[in-house]
C-alpha positions in Angstrom: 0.0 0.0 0.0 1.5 3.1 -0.9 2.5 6.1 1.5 -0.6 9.2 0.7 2.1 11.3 2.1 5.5 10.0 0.6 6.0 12.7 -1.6 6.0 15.4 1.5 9.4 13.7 2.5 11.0 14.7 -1.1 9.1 17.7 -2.0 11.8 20.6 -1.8 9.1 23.0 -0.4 8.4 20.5 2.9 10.9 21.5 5.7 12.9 18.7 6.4 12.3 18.6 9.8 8.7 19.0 9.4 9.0 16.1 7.1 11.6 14.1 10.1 8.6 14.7 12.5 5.9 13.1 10.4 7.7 10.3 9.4 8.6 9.4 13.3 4.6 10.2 13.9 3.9 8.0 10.8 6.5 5.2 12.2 4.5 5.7 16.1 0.7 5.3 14.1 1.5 2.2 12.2 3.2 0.7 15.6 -0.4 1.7 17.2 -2.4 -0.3 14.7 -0.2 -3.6 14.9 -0.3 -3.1 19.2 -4.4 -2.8 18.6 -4.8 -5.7 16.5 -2.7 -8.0 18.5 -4.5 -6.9 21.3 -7.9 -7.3 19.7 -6.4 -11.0 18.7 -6.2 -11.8 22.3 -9.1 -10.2 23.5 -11.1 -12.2 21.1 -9.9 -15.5 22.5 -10.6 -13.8 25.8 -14.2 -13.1 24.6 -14.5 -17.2 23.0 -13.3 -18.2 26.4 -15.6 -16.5 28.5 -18.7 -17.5 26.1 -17.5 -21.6 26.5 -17.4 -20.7 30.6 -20.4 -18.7 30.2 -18.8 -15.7 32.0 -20.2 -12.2 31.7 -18.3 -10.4 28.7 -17.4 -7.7 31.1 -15.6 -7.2 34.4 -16.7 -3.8 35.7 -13.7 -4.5 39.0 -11.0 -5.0 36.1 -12.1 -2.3 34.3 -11.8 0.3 36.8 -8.7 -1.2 38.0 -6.7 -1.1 34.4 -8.5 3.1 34.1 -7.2 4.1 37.3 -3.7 2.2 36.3 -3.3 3.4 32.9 -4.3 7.2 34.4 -1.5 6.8 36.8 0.9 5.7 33.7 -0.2 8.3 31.9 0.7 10.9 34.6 4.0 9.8 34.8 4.3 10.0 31.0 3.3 13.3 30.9 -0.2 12.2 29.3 -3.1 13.6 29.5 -5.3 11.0 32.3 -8.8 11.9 30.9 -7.6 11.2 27.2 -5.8 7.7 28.3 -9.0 7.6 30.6 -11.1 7.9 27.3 -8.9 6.1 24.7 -9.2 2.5 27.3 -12.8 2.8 27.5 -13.4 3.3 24.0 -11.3 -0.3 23.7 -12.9 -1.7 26.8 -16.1 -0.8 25.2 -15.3 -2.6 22.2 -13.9 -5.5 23.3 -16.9 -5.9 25.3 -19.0 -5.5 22.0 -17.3 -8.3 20.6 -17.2 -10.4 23.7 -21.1 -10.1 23.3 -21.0 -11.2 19.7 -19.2 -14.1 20.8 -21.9 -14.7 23.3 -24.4 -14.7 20.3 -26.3 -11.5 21.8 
């Protein structure tokens, strides 16, 4: 698939650290969507699991525990808490969405 945005790094009006920056961002995103879909991958065989055990696709306890421990790490990363805060429950959300599907509801 090609790069929308290879030509900025070798168009002569881009600055070239501009262009440094948005290939590093570019490198960063791409390493985002592999970390998602791995952890999609497991939380699918999470989701199968807990359908065969007929367990309850979500675990309101371990949710609040990973929120307030990814708002801590994201403290002392010098990251904004409510965006982690909001970024892990948009993927808590939809894992649970698929956990359901795997339940058939």
């Amino acid at each position: 698939m090609e790069d929308p945005e290879e030509h900025l790094t070798h168009d002569p009006h881009v600055d070239p650290q501009l262009a440094a920056y948005r290939k590093s961002i570019d490198n960063i995103d791409a390493a985002l969507i592999h970390m998602l879909a791995e952890r999609f991958r497991i939380t699918q065989a999470v989701g199968e699991y807990k359908a065969k055990k007929q367990l309850p696709p979500a675990d309101p306890r371990r949710e609040d525990k990973q929120v307030m421990r990814l708002r801590a790490l994201a403290e002392s990363a010098d990251l904004d808490p409510e965006f982690s805060e909001k970024f892990i429950r948009f993927v808590i959300d939809e894992v649970i969405r698929h956990h359901n599907i795997a339940r058939g509801k």
